[in-house]
N, CA, C and O atoms as CSV, one atom per row, in Angstrom:
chain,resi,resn,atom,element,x,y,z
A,1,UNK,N,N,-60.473,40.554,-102.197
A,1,UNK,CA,C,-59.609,41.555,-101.611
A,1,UNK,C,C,-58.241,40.915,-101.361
A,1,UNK,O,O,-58.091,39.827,-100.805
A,2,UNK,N,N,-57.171,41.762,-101.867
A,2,UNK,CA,C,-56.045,40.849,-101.539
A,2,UNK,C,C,-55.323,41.460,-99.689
A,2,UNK,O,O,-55.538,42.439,-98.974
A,3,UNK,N,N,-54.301,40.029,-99.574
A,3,UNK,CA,C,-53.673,40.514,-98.856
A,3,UNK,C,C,-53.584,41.896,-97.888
A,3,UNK,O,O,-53.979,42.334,-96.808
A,4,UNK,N,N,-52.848,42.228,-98.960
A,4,UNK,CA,C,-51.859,43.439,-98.620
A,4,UNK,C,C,-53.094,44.229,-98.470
A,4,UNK,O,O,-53.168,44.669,-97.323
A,5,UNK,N,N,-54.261,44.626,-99.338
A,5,UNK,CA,C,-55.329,45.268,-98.985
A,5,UNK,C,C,-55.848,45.475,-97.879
A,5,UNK,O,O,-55.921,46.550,-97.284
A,6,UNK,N,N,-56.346,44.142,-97.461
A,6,UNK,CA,C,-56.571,43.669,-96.075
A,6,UNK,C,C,-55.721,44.143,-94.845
A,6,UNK,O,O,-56.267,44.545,-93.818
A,7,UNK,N,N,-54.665,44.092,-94.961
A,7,UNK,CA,C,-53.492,44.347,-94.323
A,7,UNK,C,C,-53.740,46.179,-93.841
A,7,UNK,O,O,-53.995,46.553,-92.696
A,8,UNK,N,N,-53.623,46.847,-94.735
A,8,UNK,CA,C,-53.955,48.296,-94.820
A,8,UNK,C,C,-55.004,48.953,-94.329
A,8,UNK,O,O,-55.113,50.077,-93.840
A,9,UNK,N,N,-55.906,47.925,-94.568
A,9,UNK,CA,C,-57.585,47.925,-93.551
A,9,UNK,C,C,-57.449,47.760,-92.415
A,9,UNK,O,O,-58.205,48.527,-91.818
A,10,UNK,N,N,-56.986,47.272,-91.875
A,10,UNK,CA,C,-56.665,46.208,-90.445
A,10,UNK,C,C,-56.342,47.589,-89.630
A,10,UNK,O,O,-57.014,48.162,-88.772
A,11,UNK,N,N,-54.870,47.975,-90.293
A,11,UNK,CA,C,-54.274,49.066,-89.683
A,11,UNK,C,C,-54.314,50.147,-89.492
A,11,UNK,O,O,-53.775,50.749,-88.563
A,12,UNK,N,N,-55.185,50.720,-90.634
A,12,UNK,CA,C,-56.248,52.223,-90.297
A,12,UNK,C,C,-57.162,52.028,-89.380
A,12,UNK,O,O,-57.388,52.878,-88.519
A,13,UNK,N,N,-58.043,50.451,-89.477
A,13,UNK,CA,C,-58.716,50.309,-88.626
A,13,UNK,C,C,-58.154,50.621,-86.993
A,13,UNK,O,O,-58.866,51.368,-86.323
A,14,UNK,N,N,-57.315,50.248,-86.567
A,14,UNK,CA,C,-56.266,49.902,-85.220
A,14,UNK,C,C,-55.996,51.572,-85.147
A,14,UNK,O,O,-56.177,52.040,-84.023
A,15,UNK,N,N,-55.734,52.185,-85.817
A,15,UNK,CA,C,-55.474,53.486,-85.969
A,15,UNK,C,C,-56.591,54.356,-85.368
A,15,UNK,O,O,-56.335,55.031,-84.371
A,16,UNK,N,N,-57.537,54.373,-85.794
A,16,UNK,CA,C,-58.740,55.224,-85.874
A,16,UNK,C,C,-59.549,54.457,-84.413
A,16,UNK,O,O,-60.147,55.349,-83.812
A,17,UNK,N,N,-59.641,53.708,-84.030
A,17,UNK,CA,C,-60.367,53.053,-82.961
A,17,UNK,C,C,-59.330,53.325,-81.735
A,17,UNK,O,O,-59.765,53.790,-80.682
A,18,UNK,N,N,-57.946,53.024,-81.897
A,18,UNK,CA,C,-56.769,53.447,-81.005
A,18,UNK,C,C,-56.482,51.885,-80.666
A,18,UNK,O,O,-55.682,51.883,-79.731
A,19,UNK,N,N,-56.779,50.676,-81.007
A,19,UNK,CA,C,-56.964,49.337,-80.640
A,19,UNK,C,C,-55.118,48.939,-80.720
A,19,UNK,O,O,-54.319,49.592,-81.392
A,20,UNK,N,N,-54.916,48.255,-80.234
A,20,UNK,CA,C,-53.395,47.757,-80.508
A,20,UNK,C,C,-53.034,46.667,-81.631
A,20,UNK,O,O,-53.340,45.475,-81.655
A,21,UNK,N,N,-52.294,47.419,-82.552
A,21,UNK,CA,C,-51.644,46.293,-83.516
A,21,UNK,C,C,-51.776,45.572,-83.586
A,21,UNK,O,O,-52.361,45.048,-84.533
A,22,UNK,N,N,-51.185,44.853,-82.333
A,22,UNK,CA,C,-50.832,42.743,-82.770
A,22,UNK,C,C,-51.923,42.346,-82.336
A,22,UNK,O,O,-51.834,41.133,-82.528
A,23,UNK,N,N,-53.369,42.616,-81.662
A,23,UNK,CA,C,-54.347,42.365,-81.119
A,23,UNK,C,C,-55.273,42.399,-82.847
A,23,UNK,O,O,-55.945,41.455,-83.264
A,24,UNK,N,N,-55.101,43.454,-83.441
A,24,UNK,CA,C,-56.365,44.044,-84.768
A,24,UNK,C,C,-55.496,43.203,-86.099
A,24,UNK,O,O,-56.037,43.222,-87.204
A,25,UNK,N,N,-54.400,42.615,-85.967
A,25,UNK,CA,C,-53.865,42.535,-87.245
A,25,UNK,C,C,-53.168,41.340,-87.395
A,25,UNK,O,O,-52.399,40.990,-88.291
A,26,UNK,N,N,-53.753,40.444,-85.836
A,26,UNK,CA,C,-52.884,39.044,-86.160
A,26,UNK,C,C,-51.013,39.191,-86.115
A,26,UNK,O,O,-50.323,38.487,-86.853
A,27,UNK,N,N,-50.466,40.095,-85.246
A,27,UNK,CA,C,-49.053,40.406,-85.194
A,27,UNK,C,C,-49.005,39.559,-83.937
A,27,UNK,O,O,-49.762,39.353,-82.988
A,28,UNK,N,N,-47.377,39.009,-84.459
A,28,UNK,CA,C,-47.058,38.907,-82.532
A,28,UNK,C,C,-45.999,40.005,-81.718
A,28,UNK,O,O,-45.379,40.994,-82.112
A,29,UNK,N,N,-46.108,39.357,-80.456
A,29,UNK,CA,C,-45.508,40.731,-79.797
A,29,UNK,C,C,-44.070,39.711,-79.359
A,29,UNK,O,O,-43.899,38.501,-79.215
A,30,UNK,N,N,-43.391,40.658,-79.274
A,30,UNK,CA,C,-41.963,39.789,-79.151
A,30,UNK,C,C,-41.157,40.125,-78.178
A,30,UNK,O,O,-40.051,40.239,-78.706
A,31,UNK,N,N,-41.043,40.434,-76.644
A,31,UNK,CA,C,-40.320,41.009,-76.031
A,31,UNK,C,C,-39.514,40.556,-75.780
A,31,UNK,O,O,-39.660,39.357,-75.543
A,32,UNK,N,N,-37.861,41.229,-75.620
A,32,UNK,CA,C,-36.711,40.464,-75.226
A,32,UNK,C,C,-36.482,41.010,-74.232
A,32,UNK,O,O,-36.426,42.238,-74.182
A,33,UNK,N,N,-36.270,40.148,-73.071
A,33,UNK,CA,C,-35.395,41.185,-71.455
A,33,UNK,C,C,-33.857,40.645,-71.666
A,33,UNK,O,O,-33.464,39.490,-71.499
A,34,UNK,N,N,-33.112,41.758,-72.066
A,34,UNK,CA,C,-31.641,41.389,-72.210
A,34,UNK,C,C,-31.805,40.183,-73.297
A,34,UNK,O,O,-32.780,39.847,-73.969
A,35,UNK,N,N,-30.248,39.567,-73.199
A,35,UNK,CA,C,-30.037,38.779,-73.639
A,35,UNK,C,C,-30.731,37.174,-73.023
A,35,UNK,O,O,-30.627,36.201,-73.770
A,36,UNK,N,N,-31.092,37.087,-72.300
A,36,UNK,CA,C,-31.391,35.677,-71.551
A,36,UNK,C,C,-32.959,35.008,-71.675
A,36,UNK,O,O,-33.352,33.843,-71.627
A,37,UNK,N,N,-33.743,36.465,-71.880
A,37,UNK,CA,C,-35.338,35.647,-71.748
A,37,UNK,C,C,-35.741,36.292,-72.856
A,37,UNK,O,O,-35.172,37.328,-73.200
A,38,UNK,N,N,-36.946,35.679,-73.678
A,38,UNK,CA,C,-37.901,36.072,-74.743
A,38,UNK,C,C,-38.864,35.701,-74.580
A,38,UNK,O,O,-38.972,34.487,-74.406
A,39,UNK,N,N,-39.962,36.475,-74.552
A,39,UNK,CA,C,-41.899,36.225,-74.802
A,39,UNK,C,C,-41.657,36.433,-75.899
A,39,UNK,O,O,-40.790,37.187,-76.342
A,40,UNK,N,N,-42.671,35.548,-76.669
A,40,UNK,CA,C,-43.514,35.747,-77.759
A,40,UNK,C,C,-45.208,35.137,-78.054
A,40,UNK,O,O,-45.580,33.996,-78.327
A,41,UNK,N,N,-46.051,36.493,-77.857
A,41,UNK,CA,C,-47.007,36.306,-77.715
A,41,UNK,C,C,-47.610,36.279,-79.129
A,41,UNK,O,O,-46.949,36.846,-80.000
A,42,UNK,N,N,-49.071,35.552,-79.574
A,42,UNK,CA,C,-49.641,35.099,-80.540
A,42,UNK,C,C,-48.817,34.703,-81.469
A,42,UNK,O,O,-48.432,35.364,-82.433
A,43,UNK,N,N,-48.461,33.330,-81.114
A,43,UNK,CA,C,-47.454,32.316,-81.824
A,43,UNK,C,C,-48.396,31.352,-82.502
A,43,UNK,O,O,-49.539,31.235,-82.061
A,44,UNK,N,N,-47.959,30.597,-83.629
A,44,UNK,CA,C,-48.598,29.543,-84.557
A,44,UNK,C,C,-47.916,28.143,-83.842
A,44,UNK,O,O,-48.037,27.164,-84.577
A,45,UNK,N,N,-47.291,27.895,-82.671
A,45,UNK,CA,C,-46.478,26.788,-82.628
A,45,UNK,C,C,-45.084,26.727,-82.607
A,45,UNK,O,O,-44.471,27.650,-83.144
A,46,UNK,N,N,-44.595,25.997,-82.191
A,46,UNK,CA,C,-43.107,25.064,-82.012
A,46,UNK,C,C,-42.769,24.691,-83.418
A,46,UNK,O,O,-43.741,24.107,-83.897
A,47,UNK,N,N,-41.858,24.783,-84.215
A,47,UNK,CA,C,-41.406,23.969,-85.485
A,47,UNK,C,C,-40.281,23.393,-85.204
A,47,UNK,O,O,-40.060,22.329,-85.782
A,48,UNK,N,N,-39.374,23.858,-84.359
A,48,UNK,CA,C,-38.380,22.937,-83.850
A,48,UNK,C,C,-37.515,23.404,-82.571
A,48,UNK,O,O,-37.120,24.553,-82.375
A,49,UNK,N,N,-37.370,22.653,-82.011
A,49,UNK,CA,C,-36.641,22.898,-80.566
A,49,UNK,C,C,-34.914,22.323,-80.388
A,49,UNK,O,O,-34.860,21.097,-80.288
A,50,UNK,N,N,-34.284,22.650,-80.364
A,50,UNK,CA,C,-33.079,22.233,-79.342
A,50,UNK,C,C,-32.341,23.093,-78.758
A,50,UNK,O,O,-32.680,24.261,-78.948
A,51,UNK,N,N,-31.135,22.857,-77.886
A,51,UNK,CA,C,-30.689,23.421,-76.798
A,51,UNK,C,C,-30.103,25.006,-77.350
A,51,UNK,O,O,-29.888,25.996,-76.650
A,52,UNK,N,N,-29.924,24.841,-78.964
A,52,UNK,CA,C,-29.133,25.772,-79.567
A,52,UNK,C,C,-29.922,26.945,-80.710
A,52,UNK,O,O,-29.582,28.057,-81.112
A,53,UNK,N,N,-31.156,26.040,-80.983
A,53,UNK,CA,C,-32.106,26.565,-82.160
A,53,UNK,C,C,-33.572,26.434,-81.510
A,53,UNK,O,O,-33.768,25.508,-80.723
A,54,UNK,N,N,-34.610,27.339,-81.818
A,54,UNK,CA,C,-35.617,27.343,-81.856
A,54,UNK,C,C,-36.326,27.662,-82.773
A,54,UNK,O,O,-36.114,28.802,-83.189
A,55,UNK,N,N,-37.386,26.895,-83.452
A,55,UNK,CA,C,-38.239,27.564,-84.618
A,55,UNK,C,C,-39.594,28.098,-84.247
A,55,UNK,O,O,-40.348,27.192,-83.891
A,56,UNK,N,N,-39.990,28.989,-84.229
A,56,UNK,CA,C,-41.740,29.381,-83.859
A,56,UNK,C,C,-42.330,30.059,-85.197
A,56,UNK,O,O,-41.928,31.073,-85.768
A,57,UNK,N,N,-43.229,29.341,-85.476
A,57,UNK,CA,C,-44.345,29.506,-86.330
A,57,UNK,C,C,-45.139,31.483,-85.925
A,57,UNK,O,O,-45.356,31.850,-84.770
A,58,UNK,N,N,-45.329,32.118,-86.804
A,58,UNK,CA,C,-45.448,33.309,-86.175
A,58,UNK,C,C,-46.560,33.826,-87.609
A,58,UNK,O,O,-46.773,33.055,-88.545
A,59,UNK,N,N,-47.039,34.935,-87.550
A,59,UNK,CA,C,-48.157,34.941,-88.659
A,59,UNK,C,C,-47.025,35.841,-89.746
A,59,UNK,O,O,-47.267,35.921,-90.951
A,60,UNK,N,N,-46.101,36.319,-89.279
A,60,UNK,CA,C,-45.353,36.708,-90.348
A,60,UNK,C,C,-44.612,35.746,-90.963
A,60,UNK,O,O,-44.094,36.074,-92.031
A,61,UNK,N,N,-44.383,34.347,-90.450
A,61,UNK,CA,C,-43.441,33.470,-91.221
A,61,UNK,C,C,-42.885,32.929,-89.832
A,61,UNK,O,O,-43.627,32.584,-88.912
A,62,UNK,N,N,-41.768,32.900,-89.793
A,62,UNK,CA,C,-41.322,32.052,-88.573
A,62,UNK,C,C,-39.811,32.888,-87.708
A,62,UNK,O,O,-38.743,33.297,-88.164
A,63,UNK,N,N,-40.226,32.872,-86.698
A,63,UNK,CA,C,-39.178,33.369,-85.943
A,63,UNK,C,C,-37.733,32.240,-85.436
A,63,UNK,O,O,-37.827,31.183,-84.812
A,64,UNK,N,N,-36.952,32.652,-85.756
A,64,UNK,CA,C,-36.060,32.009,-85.437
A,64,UNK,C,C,-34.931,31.919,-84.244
A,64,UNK,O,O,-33.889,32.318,-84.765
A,65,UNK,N,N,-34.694,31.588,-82.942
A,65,UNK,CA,C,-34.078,31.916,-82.076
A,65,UNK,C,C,-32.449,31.185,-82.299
A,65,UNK,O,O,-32.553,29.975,-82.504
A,66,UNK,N,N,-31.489,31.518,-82.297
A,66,UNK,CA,C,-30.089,30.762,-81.516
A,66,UNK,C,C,-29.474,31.566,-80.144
A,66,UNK,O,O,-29.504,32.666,-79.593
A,67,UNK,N,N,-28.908,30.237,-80.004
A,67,UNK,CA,C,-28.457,30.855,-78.428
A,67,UNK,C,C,-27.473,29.437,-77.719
A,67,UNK,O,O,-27.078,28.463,-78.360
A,68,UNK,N,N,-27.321,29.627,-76.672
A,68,UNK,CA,C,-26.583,28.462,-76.188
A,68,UNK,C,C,-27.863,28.115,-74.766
A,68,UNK,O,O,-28.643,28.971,-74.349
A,69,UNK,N,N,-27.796,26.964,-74.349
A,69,UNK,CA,C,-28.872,26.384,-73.406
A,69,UNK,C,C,-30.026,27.211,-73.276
A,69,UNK,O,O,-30.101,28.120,-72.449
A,70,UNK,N,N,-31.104,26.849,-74.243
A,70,UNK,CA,C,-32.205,27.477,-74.643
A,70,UNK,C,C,-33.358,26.597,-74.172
A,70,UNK,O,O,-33.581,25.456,-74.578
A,71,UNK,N,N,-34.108,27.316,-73.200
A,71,UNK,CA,C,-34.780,26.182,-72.868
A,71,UNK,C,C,-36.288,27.037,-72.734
A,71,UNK,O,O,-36.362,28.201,-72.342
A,72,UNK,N,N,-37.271,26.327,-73.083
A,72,UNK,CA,C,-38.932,26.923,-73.191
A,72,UNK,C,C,-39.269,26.843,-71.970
A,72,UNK,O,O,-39.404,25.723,-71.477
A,73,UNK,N,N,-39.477,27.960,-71.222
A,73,UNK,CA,C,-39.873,27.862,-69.527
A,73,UNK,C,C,-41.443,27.851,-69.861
A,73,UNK,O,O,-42.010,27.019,-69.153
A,74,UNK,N,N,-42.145,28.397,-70.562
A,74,UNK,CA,C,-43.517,28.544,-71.011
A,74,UNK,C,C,-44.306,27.870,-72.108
A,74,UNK,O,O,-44.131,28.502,-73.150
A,75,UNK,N,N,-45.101,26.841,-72.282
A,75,UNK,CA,C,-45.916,27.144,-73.624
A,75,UNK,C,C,-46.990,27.221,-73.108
A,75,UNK,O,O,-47.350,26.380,-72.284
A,76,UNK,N,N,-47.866,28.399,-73.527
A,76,UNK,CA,C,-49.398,28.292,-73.586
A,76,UNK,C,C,-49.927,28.322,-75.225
A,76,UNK,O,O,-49.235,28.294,-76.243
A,77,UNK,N,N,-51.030,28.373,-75.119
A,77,UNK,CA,C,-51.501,28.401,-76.625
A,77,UNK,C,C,-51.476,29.818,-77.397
A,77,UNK,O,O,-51.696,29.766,-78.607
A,78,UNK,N,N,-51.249,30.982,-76.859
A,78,UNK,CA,C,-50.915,32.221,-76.687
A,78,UNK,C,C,-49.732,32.802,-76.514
A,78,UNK,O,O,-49.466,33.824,-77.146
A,79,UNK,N,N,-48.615,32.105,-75.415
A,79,UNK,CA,C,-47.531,32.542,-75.295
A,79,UNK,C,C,-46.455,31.362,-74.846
A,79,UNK,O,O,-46.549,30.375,-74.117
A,80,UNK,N,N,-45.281,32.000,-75.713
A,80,UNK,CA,C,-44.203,31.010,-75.055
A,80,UNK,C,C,-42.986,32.090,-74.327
A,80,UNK,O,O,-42.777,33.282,-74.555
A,81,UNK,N,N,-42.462,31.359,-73.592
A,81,UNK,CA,C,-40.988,31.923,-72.836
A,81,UNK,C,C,-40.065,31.089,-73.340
A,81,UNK,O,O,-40.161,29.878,-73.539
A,82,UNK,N,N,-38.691,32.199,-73.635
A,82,UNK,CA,C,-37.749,31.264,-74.005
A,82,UNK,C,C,-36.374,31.695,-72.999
A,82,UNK,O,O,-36.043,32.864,-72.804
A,83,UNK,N,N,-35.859,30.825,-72.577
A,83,UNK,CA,C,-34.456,31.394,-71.380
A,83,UNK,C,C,-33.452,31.302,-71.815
A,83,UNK,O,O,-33.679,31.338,-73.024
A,84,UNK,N,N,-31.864,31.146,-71.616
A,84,UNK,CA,C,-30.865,30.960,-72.144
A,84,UNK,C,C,-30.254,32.190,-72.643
A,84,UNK,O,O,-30.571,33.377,-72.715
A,85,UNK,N,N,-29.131,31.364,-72.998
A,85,UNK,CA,C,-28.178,32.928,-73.553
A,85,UNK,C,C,-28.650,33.109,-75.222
A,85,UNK,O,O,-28.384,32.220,-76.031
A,86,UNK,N,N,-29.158,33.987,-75.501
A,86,UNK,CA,C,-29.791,34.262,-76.609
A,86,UNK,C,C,-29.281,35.267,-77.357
A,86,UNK,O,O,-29.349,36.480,-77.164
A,87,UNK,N,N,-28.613,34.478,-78.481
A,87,UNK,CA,C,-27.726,35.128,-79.575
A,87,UNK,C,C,-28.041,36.027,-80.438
A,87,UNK,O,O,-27.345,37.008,-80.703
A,88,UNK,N,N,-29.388,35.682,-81.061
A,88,UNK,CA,C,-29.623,35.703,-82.240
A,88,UNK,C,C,-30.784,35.672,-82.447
A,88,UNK,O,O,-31.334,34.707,-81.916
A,89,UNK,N,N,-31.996,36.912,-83.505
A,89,UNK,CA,C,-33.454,36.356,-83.405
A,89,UNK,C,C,-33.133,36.932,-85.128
A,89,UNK,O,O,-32.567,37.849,-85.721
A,90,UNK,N,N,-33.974,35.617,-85.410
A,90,UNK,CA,C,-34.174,36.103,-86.911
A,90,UNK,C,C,-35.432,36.092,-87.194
A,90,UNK,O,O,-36.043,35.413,-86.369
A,91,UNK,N,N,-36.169,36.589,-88.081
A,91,UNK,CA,C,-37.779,36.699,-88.682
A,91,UNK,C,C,-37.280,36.679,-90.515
A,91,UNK,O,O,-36.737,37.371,-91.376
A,92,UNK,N,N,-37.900,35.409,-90.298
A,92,UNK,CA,C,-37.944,34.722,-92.028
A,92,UNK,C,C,-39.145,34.498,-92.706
A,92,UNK,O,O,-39.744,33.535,-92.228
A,93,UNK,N,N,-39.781,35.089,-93.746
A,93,UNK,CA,C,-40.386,35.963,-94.054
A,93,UNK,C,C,-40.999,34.558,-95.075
A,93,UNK,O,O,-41.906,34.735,-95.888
């Protein structure tokens, strides 16, 4: 079964049961409050950190943060927090 098949299953499934997305399909959830803080829940990891860039491993590919004094108030194995003035989120595929 490919992918994308799978993918389509997942989400009728989530559909028809009423179950939530990023819970049935391996998504993460990404909330931004304003510009200053970011959750991102069901993360793959840290790929790189500094005051200006952040990389997070994500099941779509990798999320990308810039910003100016960016700092990880959170890691759990589930969720991270990110603070700072936050410019910029990219998702690279």
């Amino acid at each position: 079964m490919s992918r994308e098949s799978k993918k389509k299953i997942e989400h009728l499934l989530a559909n028809y049961l009423e179950l939530p997305k990023d819970l049935v399909m391996d998504l993460p959830r990404i909330t931004l409050l304003g510009n200053i803080q970011l959750l991102i829940e069901n993360h793959r990891g840290i790929m790189e950190y500094t005051t200006e860039k952040i990389r997070i491993s994500i099941s779509l590919g990798e999320l990308v943060i810039a910003g100016e004094g960016l700092v990880l108030r959170n890691i759990f194995p589930d969720e991270i927090a990110v603070e700072g003035k936050i410019q910029t989120l990219i998702l690279q595929e």
